[in-house]
Each structure stands twice: as structure tokens, then as C-alpha cells.
N, C-alpha and C positions, 0 to 999 in steps of 0.2 A: 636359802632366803627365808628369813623367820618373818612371819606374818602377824601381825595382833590378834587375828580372829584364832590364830594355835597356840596363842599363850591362855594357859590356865595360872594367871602369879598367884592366887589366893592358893594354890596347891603347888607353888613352883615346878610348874612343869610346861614343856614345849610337844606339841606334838604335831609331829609331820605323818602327814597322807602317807599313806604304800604306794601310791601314784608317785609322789614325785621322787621316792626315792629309790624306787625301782625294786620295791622290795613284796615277799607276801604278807607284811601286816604294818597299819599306822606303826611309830615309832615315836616311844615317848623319853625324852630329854628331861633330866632332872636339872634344876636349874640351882646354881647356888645363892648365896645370899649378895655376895658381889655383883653375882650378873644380873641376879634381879632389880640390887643399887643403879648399876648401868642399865639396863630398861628402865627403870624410873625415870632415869634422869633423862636420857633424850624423847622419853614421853607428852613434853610439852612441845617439844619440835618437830617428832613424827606424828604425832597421833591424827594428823591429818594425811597420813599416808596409811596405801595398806599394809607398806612394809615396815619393819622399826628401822631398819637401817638403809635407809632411800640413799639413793646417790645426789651427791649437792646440787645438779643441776633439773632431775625430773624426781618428783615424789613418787613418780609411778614408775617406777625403776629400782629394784634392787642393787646393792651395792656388788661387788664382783669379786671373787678373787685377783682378778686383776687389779681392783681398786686398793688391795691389801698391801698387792708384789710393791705396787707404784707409792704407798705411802711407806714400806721399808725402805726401797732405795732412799728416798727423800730425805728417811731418817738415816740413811750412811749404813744400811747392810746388802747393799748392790754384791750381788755374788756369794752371799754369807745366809741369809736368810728369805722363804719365800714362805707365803700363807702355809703352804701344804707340807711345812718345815713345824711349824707347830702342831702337827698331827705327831710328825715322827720324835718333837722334844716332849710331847706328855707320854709317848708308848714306853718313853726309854725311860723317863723318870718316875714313871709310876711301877712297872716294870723294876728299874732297881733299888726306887723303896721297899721291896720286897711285902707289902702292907696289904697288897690286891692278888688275888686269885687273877692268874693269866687269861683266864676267860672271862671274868667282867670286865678287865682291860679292854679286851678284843671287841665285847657287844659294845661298849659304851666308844671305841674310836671307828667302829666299821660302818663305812659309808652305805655298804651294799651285803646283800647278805652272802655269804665266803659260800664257794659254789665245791661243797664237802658232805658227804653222805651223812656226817655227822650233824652240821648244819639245820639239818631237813629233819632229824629226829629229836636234836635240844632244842626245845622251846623256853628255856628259863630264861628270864629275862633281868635275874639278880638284882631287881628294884633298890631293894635294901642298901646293897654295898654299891649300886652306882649310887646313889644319893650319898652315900659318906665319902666315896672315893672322890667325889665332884667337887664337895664340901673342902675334903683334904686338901684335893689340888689348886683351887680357888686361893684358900690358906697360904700352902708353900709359894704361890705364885706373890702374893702378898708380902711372903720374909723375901723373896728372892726381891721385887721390888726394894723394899725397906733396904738391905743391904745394898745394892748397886747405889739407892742416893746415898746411902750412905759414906759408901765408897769414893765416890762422886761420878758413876759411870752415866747417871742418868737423873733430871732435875725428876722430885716428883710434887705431882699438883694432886692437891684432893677434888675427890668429883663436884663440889659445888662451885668450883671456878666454872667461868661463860664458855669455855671450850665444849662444857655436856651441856651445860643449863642454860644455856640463852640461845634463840631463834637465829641470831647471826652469827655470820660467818665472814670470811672475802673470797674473790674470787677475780683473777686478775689485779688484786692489789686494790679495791672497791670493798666498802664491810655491805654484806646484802643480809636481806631479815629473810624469812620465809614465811611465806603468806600460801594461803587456800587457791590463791589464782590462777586461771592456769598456765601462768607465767612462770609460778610457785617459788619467786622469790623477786625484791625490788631492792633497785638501787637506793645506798643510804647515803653516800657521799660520793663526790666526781664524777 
């Protein structure tokens, strides 16, 4: 769950507590230039949450990986892909770019620290090459995009259409805005 108070954007970086991630030290996320595009942009919608990515219906709620599972089926990958699928297609494809030492791979997708005698003695945290390797991957995720619309596997929209950029949304088939109340969202039509 990313928070605004562990975003540093003027240094592109995320940094999560060793509390929440179960780990012995903060852990800080290089953030690329894309993701920081995408926090920009729902920044006029969340910024009244403490999270950047609230759930539609409580600002005080993080969004889930459940919320992920349930917006792939929607999108027609029921059985083919889940949230915790996009862990395993960056390990494989950074991994067979051959471009990344297997161990920045490994710090930069481990959730928790790998419970290895070796673990407990490397402290490097490869700052360097996670920021280019994040960079990289941000990139190819980018041609991969371009190619599928291209292909036509997939329409693509750039981030200043109202899907990022505007307050509203629907919900039961109703466009609702989001407001500070703590209702935290009102009806706009029907």
C-alpha cells in the first residue's frame, strides 16, 4: 500500500517502513519516470487520501490485490493472469534480458528478506542498477504496450484522458465525483 507521506518524487523514491514489510531495515523503491507520470496524475484524486491508490468506494482504504485479480478478469485474463503474475513476468524478463545481475533482480522483486545465511551478511542494496533496471523496465513495458496497440491486441489511451485525470468515475452504472466527505464520493447523474 503506497502512502504520500513515503513518496520522496523530487528524488523518485518510495520508501516503506521495515514494519510493514516485515523486513530489518526501511526499503526504499526507485520509482521510474512513468510511475511517477501515474502518481502525478491520480494526484488530484487521491491527494485527499493517505493512500495514492484508495479503493473507489473509502479513501481510507487501500486498494488490494484482490482489486487487481478482479480488474484482470474484467479485462478477460480469468485463469491466465493474477496481480502476483506480474512479479513472476518481470523476474523472467529481466532475468532473460540478460542486462541485470540476478541479484539486483532478486532485491528489487523480494517482498521479504530470503531467510539465507547469505541474506544476513549482503547488505548491498545495488541502488544504482535498481534505478536503471526500473528505468529499463518501465521502457520495455512501454515498446511492449506500443506493439500490442499496434497489433491491435489492446486500445491504448495516453494518461491525460479522465480515466487518471478527472475526480470521476461510475459506479453501478452512476458517473460519481470524489469529494473530502466522508461519504467520499457523490452522485452526478440518476
Amino acid at each position: 500500500m503506497m502512502q504520500w507521506q513515503r513518496l520522496k518524487l523530487d528524488r523518485a523514491e518510495w520508501i516503506i517502513p521495515a514494519a510493514i514489510m516485515k523486513m530489518r531495515r526501511d526499503r526504499k523503491v526507485p520509482l521510474s519516470r512513468q510511475a511517477l507520470a501515474i502518481i502525478r496524475a491520480v494526484e488530484p484524486i487521491c491527494r485527499g487520501s493517505e493512500f495514492v491508490f484508495p479503493t473507489f468506494y473509502s479513501m481510507r482504504i487501500p486498494i488490494s490485490e484482490n482489486t487487481i485479480n478482479r480488474a484482470l478478469v474484467r479485462l478477460g485474463f480469468k485463469g491466465t493472469m493474477t496481480a502476483h503474475g506480474f512479479h513472476s513476468t518481470a523476474s523472467t524478463l529481466l532475468n532473460e534480458s540478460k542486462l541485470w545481475d540476478p541479484d539486483v533482480i532478486e532485491l528489487a522483486l523480494t517482498l521479504k528478506d530470503p531467510n539465507s545465511v547469505r541474506s544476513i551478511y549482503n547488505r548491498a542494496i545495488y541502488w544504482e542498477q535498481r534505478v536503471k533496471m526500473m528505468q529499463w523496465w518501465s521502457d520495455r513495458l512501454d515498446e511492449l504496450k506500443a506493439f500490442s496497440s499496434q497489433a491491435g491486441f489492446i486500445e491504448s489511451r495516453p494518461l491525460s484522458e479522465p480515466q487518471l485525470g478527472s475526480p470521476r468515475f461510475r459506479v453501478n452504472g452512476h458517473e460519481r465525483c470524489r469529494t473530502k466527505s466522508a461519504k467520499n464520493s457523490i452522485m452526478l447523474d440518476g
